[in-house]
Structure formats: C-alpha cells, structure tokens
N, C-alpha and C positions, 0 to 999 in steps of 0.2 A: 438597516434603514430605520430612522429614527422618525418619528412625526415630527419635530420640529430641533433646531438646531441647538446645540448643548448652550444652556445657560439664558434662555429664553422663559421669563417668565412667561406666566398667565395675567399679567395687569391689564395688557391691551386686547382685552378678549371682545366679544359682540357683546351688546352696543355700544361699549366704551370704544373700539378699536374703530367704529362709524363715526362717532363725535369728534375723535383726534383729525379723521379725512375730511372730514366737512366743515371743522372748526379751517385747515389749513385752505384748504378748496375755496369758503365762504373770504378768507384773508388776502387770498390772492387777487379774488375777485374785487373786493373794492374797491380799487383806480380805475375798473370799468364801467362803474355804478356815476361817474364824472364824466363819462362821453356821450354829447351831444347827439343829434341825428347828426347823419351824414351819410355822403356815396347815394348806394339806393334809398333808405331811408326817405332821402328827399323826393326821388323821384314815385315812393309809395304812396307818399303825403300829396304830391302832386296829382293821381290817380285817386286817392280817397276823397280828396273836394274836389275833385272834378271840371280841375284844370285843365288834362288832359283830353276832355268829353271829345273833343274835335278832333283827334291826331289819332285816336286808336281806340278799339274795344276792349282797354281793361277795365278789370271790375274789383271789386272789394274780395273777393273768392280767388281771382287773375292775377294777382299781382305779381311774379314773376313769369311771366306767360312776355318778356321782355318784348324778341320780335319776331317775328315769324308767322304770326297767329290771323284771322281771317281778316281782320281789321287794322293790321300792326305788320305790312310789308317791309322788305326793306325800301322799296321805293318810297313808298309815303312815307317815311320814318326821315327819307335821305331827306325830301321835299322842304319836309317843316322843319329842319335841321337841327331832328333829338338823334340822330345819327350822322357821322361825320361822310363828306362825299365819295369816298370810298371805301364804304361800307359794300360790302359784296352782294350779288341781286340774290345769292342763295344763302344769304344771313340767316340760319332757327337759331335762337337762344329763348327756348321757351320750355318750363318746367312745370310740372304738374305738382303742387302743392296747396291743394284748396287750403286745407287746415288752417297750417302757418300764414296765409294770407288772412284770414276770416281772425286769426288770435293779434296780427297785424292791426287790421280793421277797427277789431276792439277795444286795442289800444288809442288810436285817434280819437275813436267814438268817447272812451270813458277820463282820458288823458289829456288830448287835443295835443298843444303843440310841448308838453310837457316830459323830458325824457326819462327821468330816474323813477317815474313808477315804472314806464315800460319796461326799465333796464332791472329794476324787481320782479317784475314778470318772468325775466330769460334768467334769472337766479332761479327762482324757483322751481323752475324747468331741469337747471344744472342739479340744484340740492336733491331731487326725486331719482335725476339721472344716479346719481353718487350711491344713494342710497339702495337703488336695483342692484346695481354692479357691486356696490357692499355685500347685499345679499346672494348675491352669486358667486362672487371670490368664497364668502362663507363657507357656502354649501360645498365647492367642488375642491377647498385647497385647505390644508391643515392651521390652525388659528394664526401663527404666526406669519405665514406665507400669506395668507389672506389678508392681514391686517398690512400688513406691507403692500402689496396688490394693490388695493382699495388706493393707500393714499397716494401711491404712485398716479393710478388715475386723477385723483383730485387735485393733484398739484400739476397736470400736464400742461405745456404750454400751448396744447393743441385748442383749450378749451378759449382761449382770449377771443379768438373771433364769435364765435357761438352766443359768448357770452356780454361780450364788449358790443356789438353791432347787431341791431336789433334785427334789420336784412338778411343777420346772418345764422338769427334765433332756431330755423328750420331743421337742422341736421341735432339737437337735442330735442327738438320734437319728435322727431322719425326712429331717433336711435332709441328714444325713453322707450316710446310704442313696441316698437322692432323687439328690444332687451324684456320685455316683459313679455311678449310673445314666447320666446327663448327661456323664460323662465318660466310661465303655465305649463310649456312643453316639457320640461324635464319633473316639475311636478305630478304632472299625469304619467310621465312615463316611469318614474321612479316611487312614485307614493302614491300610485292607483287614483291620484286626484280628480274624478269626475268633471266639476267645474271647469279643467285646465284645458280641456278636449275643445270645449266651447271660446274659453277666455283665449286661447293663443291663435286664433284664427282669425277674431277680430282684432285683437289687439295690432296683430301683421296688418291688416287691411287697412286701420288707424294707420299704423307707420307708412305704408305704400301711398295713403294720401296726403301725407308728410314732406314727403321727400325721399330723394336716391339713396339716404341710411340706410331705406328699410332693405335695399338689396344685402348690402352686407349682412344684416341679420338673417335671413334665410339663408345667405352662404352659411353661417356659424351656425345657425342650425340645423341643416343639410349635413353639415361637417360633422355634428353630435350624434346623427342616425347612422352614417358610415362607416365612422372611426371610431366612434366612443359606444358606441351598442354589441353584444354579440351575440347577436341571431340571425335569424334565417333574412336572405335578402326582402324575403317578401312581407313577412313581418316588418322589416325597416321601413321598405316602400309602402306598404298601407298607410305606416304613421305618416311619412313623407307626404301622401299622394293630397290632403287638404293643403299644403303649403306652395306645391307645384300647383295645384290648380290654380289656386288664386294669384299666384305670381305671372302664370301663363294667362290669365288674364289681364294682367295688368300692362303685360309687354303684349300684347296686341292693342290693347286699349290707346295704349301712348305711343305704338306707333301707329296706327290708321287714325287718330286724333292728328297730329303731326306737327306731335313734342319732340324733343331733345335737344341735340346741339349739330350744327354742323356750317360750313364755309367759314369756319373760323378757326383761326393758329392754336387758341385757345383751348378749344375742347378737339380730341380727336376724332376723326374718322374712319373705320377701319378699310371700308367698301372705296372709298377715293382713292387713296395709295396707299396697300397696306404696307409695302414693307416700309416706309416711312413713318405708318402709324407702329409699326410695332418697334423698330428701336426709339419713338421717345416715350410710346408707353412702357417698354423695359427701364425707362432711363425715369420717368416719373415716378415707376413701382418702387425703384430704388432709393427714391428721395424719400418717401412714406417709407420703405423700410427704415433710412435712416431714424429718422423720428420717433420709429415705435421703440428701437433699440438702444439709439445713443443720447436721442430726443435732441437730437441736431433740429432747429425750427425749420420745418420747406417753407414755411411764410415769407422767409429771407428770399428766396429764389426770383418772388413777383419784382421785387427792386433789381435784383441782381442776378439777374440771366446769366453773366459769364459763370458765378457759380453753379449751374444746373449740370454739368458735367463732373464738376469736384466733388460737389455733395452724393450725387450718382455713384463714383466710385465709392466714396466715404461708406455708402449704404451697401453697397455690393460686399465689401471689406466686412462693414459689421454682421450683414444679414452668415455670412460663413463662419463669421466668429463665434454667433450666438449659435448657430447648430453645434458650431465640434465644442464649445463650450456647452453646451446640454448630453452630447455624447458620454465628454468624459466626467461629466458628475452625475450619470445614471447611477453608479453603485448609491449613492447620499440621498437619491429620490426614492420619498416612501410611497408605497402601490398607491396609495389616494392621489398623492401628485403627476405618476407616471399616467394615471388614468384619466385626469384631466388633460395633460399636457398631448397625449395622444389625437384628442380632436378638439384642444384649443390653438395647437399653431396650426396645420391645415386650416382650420374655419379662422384664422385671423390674416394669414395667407392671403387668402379669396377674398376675404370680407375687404384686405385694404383694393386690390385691382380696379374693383370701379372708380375708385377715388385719381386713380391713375389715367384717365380719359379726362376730364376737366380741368380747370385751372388749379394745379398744384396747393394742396395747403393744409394744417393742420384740422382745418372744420372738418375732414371726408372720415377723421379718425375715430370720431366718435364711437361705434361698433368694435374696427381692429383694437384701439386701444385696449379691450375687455380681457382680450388675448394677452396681446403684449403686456401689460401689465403684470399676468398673473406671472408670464414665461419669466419678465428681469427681477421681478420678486423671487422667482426659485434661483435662478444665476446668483444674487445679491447672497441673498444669503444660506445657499447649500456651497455656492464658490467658496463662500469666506467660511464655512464651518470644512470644506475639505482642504483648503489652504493651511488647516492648524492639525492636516494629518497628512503629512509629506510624503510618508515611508508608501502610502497606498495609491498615490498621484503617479502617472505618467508624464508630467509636464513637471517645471520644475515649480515649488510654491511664490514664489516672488511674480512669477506669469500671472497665474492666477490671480493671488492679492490685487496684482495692477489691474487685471479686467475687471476685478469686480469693483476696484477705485474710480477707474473711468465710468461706470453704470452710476455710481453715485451719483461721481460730480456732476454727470451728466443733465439724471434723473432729478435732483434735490438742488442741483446750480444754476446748469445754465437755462434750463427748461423754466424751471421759475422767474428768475430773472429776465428770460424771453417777454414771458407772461405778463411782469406790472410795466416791463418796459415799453412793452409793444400796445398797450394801454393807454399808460400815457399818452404814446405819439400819436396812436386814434383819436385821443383829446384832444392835442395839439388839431391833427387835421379838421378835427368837426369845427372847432375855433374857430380856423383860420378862416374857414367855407364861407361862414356867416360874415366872420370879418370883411372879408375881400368883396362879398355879396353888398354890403351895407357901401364900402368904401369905391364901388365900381364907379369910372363915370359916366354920368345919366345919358341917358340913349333913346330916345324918341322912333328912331328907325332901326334897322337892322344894326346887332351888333356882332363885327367881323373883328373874331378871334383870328388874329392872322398864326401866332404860335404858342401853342401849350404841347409840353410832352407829358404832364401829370393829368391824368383825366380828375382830378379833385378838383382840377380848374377847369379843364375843358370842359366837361362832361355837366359837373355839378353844381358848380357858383354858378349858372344862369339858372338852375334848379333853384337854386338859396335864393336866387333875386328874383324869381317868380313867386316862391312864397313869402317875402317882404315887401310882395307890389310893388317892384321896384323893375318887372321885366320889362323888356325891350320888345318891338312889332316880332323882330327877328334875330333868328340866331344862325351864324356861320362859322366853323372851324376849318381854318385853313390847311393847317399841318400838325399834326402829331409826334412829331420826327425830335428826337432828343439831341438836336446839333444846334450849330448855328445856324442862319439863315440870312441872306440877304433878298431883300425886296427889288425889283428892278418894277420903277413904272416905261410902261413900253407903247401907251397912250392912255387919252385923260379919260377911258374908263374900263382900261385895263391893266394889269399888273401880274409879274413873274415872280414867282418863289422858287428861289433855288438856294435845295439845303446845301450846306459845305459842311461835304463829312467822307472820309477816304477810313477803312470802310465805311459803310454805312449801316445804323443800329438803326431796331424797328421801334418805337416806341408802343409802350402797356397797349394805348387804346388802336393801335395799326394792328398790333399780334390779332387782338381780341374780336373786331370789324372784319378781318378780312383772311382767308387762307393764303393768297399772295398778292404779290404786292400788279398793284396796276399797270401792265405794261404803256412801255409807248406808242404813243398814240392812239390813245383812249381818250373819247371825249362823253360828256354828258352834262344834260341839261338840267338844272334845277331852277325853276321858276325863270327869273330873268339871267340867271347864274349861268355863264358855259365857262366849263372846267375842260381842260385840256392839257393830260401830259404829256410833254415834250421830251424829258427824258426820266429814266427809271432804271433802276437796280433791281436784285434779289427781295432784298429788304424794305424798298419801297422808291416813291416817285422822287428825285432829283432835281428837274425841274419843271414846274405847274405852272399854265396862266389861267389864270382868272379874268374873264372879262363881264361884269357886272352890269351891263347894258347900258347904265348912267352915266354922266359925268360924276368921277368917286364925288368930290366937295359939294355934289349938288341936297348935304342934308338928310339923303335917304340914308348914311351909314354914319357907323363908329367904329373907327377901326379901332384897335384895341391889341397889345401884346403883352403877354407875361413878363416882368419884368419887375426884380428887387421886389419881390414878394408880395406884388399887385397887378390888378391889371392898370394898363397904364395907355392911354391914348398917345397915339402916333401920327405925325403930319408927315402928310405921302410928299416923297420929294414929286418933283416936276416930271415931267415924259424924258425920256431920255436917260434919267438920274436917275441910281440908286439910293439902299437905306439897310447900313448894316442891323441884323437884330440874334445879340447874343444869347445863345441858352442859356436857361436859368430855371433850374429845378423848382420843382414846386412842393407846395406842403407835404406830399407823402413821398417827397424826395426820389420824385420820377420825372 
C-alpha cells in the first residue's frame, strides 16, 4: 500500500494543488457571472420594494418562506393570482433561511437592480466553499488523492445552479457553514483544538439558518463519530450530544413554526402515502447517486421527466459499481485513505437523502459532493495504478481501464460541459424574461394567460413586468398543461379549455402546485372568476370553464397566449365557435 500512485509527483501539492481547483472552478464559473435576475430572483426583488406589501407577509429575512406562512395562504396566493387556480388548499413551500435571505436583501440594498456584483457575491461564497473542502481532502486523503478530490469538486456541474442563480446562492451558504462546522470538529477532536469545541457548534447553527445543507453536514459528521472514531460509544456520544441537541432543536423549531414542503408532487411526503413516497424517494436517491458517481447532471430530469426512471437505473448500476469497484482495489488503498473512506461514503450516503425529498438537482449536492469527490478520486486513480498490475487483479485490466475512463469522461467532460452549458441557457432564460416582459401587450385590466407550460413565462414575465411598471390590475393562468389546447367559447362570458393530449403530461408548474390533479367536478371561486372542471385525468384537468362574470370584450381583460416565443394576444371567437392554440415551449424549454 503505497501513499500515492507510482510516478506521481509532488508539483501539485497544498497550496498549489488549491490554485489549480479554484483557477478551474473560478473558469467554469464565468458564463454565470452573465445571468441576469430571473425565476425567483424576481419575485425576491418584488418582496424587497414592497410590491408585494398587500398579497402576503414577506419580509427581507422571509424571503423563501414562498406559501404557506400566516399571511401567504394558498387561498389568498390563488386570489391575487401569484398562484395558479389549482394550486392545492394544503400548499407549504416555505423554508427557513433568514441568512441567505438578509445576504439577498443586501444585495438589492448595495446593488439595486444590478446583477454581476451579486453574482460576485455567490463566487465568493463558492471560492471559500472550494477552499474548506481543499482543506479537508488535505487533511483526511494523501497529496495526490486530494489534489484530485478538490478539483473534482470545483469543476462539478452540481455547482451552476448555486452559483449561476442568485435564489439558488443558499445551499453554498449552509454547506460553507455546515463544512466548517465538520472541520472545527475533527480539529478538536484530532488536535486537542480548544477553539473548535466552540467554533463547530456555531458554525452548525450558521448553517441550520442557512438552509437544508446544514442536515447533511451533521449527517457527515454524525458519520465521522460512528465510523471513523474508535472508542467507547459513549465517548462518541458526549462529542455527538452538542450536534443533536441543536439539530433536535431545530426540527422541532421548523416543524411547530410550520415550515417545509408538503401538497406538492414536487417535494415529498412521507405521512400522506408512504409507500409512494418511498419508491420515488428510492428513485430521486438514485439520481443524486448518479451524479456524485458518473456526474450524469439530475438538473436534466426538471425538463425531462421520461428520463427520471433511466437516469434512476443509471444510478442504481453505478452506485454497485462504485462499491465492488472500492472492494477490489482495497489491496492499492493505503490506511490513511481506507480510514477516511470508512466514514466518508456512509456520511456522503445520508448526507445526499435529504436532497431526495425536494425537487431533484444538483444544488442539494453541496455537502455529499465532499464525499464523493474524495471516493472517484481514489477509484480514478488507485483503478488506473492497479490496472498496470494485472497479475494481482481479479477482474480482467481492460474492465478496470474502461471504469476508470468513464469516471473521467464523466467527471472532466460531461460534468463540465453541463456547467457552462447550462449557464448559458440560464442567460438565455433571464434574457428572454425581461424581453417578453418589455414586448408583452399593454394590459390595463386583468391579464389572462390562457396557456404556458414553462413557468419562465407563466410564473415570472408578469414578475419582469411588475418591475418595469409595465404590470397589469390582474393576473390569471389558465393552464399549465404542455399540450395543445383548444378554446371553445360557450357564451359571451365564458369559455372552455380543453387540453388534447392522449396521455396526458403534467406540466413543471401542475407537479409543483398541486399533489394531484383536480378531480371532476371541482369548482371554486376566485374573485368574479368561477372555475369548474368538467373533466380530468391522473395528470391533470382535461376540460375547464371559465366563466369570468363579464362580457370577455367588455375591456376588463387581455387575454394572452404563449406563442412563437412571446406572449401574443388572442381574439376570442364568437359563442358557439372555437380557437385552436398550439403548444409551444417556452425559454427554459418546458
């Protein structure tokens, strides 16, 4: 057992072997440093000048506190129409995040409507991030292995969202905290560090006010007293017992507050139907395994749902691979690595799970990443140093060679390329927002979204056109639904949406709104609005009327559909008459 693989120098040692991660890290990151506000962004900025003051109680501290909260129903949400009409009455999507909202805040305040210093801000968050986890590959894995590690993390395509979308800045806030928590603790507990007793408890309770990182971090550090310690239980448990206290605060805190997620497709439930929750949290775990291992992006999944089965198995395949791959190049693993590796995949394990309850993506990987990193750093290259000793392998070496090729290509290819690609397209979309926003037609009364399936349009171009003073009295989305759609008017102030689609897909903002779909004959009232579907599926309502109390022409509306890459007014045919209206993807190509 060798400490580092034959023919490896010493050039990429600490601190040089940090500059090479953070130079690559800092490179990829660039074409993020180019995207605008957009998504929630806007609707934070909305909340920060106090556009919002009349619809709900957020605050500059709140700002993901979405709906659910004492001032932020789903009924008043549905009412004023910043939630679409079926939206569910037991809608939470509300998070405990003062921090990241208050570094939000200060960006408005110091910035205003300016984004690339913010988007320097969530660099500098990544660059501090890089440099913990530098210093932790360091400490627990031998020079080479480490410096591999490190850059593995800094080039991950996990970090584009994090780092690209200022909304999404939270989970490098929680994980930096969380990671430096994890690192006081092994300080203290491996170098008698006094200070570290103190620093790792706050710094946890920093992360917990962060965001959901910080679970993972106590997983991974929970992992390090279990697996990676050898002493007496109760020795473990004393160090343990400050990190459970305050995490057993925290879950009681957030649940009698009443935070988290729930009546939505999007995040799961486990207490409603478990065994439903638990094959697509099996099947989410899987997707995040894929990613830490083959660094297949889950980001893909949000566009492409028929993939969440493929990718799933994809992950199941490598998650087995990478163990009997760790198995048989135990003999090549020297004690320092087998001792790391011991309670870094259990705590990278656990640490990704949470991330498997919410909407799937590489932002939750922040923490597991720490893990996985170190683990495809020892596969890369202990694989390819016993690859060139055949006579002592059980497999044949050409096997090997390929598995550690795929980690490459994976790791160094397509991961990166994810990254400036997916970048881009966040450009693209922030673009387009403001575009569409600026180019909508003027609207004096209520404007009726009759069809968007990309919530970039539904959701957020009236967001852009309230902060360019261009909103409307009102706003209504009709359907969500990623099909075609035909309008029937059935008198002159009502109208039928009936989607045509054999089967029928649910679209982004239906998953996210609602855990199923509205049965028939549901009806409910929204101002002068009575919605009533007539028929419905699994997946959602089939056909809706709308009857809007008015004669439609009488002025009070705009109706409005997506359409060739705008929104585009529409002239209602006659009573009687229909009005075919083709889908048509929108900027984030939903």
């Amino acid at each position: 057992m060798a400490d580092g693989p034959p023919h490896v120098g010493t050039r990429w040692t600490w601190p040089r072997s940090l500059v090479l991660a953070l130079g690559l890290g800092i490179l990829l990151s660039l074409p993020s440093l180019r995207v605008g506000l957009m998504l929630d962004d806007l609707m934070h900025r909305m909340v920060i000048n106090g556009s919002t003051r009349q619809l709900g109680d957020w605050g500059p501290l709140s700002l993901y506190e979405f709906v659910g909260g004492p001032g932020s129903m789903p009924e008043r949400l549905r009412e004023s129409g910043l939630l679409p009409w079926w939206a569910s009455d037991s809608l939470l999507v509300r998070f405990f995040r003062p921090i990241p909202s208050a570094l939000l805040s200060l960006d408005a305040w110091l910035f205003r409507d300016a984004a690339l210093p913010a988007h320097l801000h969530s660099l500098a968050w990544f660059v501090a991030l890089v440099v913990l986890v530098g210093w932790l590959h360091q400490r627990l894995l031998p020079t080479p292995v480490a410096t591999l590690a490190t850059v593995l993390y800094a080039v991950a395509g996990a970090h584009v969202l994090p780092v690209a979308w200022l909304a999404a800045r939270h989970p490098l806030v929680s994980a930096l905290l969380g990671l430096l928590a994890l690192a006081a603790h092994l300080r203290a507990r491996e170098d008698a560090w006094k200070p570290g007793r103190v620093l790792a408890p706050v710094a946890l309770a920093g992360a917990l006010l962060s965001g959901e990182a910080a679970v993972g971090a106590v997983l991974l550090l929970g992992s390090y007293e279990v697996f990676g310690r050898r002493e007496s239980w109760q020795r473990r448990s004393r160090h343990l017992a400050p990190y459970l206290v305050l995490s057993l605060v925290y879950v009681v805190f957030y649940v009698s507050q009443g935070y988290g997620a729930r009546g939505s497709n999007g995040y799961l439930n486990p207490i409603a139907a478990p065994w439903s929750f638990l094959g697509v949290f099996i099947q989410r775990a899987f997707i995040l395994m894929s990613e830490l291992v083959l660094a297949t992006p889950s980001d893909f999944t949000s566009s492409a749902p028929a993939l969440l089965p493929v990718i799933a198995t994809v992950g199941a395949i490598a998650t087995f691979g990478a163990w009997r791959m760790t198995r048989l190049l135990q003999p090549w693993l020297s004690e320092r690595e087998q001792d790391a590796l011991r309670w870094l995949i259990p705590g990278g394990i656990l640490a990704t799970l949470p991330g498997a309850v919410g909407v799937v993506g590489g932002r939750v990987l922040m923490v597991p990443l720490v893990a996985g990193s170190a683990l495809m750093s020892v596969l890369i290259l202990r694989g390819w140093q016993a690859a060139r000793e055949p006579a002592r392998l059980r497999v044949p070496a050409l096997i090997l060679r390929s598995a550690v090729v795929v980690l490459v290509l994976g790791h160094f290819g397509l991961s990166p390329l994810f990254r400036v690609g997916m970048a881009l397209a966040l450009g693209h979309v922030a673009n387009e927002q403001w575009r569409v926003a600026r180019e909508a037609p003027p609207c004096d009364g209520t404007l009726v979204l009759v069809v968007s399936s990309d919530p970039s349009v539904s959701q957020y171009v009236p967001a852009a056109m309230s902060l360019t003073g261009r909103a409307p009295r009102g706003f209504r989305l009709l359907s969500g639904a990623p099909h075609d759609h035909v309008l029937e008017r059935v008198s002159p102030e009502a109208i039928d949406l009936v989607v045509q689609a054999s089967p029928r897909k649910q679209g982004f903002w239906e998953v996210v709104n609602r855990e199923s779909a509205p049965p028939a004959g549901t009806k409910l009232k929204l101002g002068d609005l009575q919605v009533s579907v007539l028929e419905s599926s699994e997946s959602g309502f089939m056909r809706a009327r709308f009857d809007f109390g008015h004669v439609l022409e009488s002025g009070d509306f705009c109706f409005v559909t997506w359409s060739d890459n705008g929104l585009k007014r529409i002239e209602l045919p006659p009573p009687g008459q229909h009005l075919a209206l083709p889908h048509s993807r929108g900027p984030a190509g939903l």
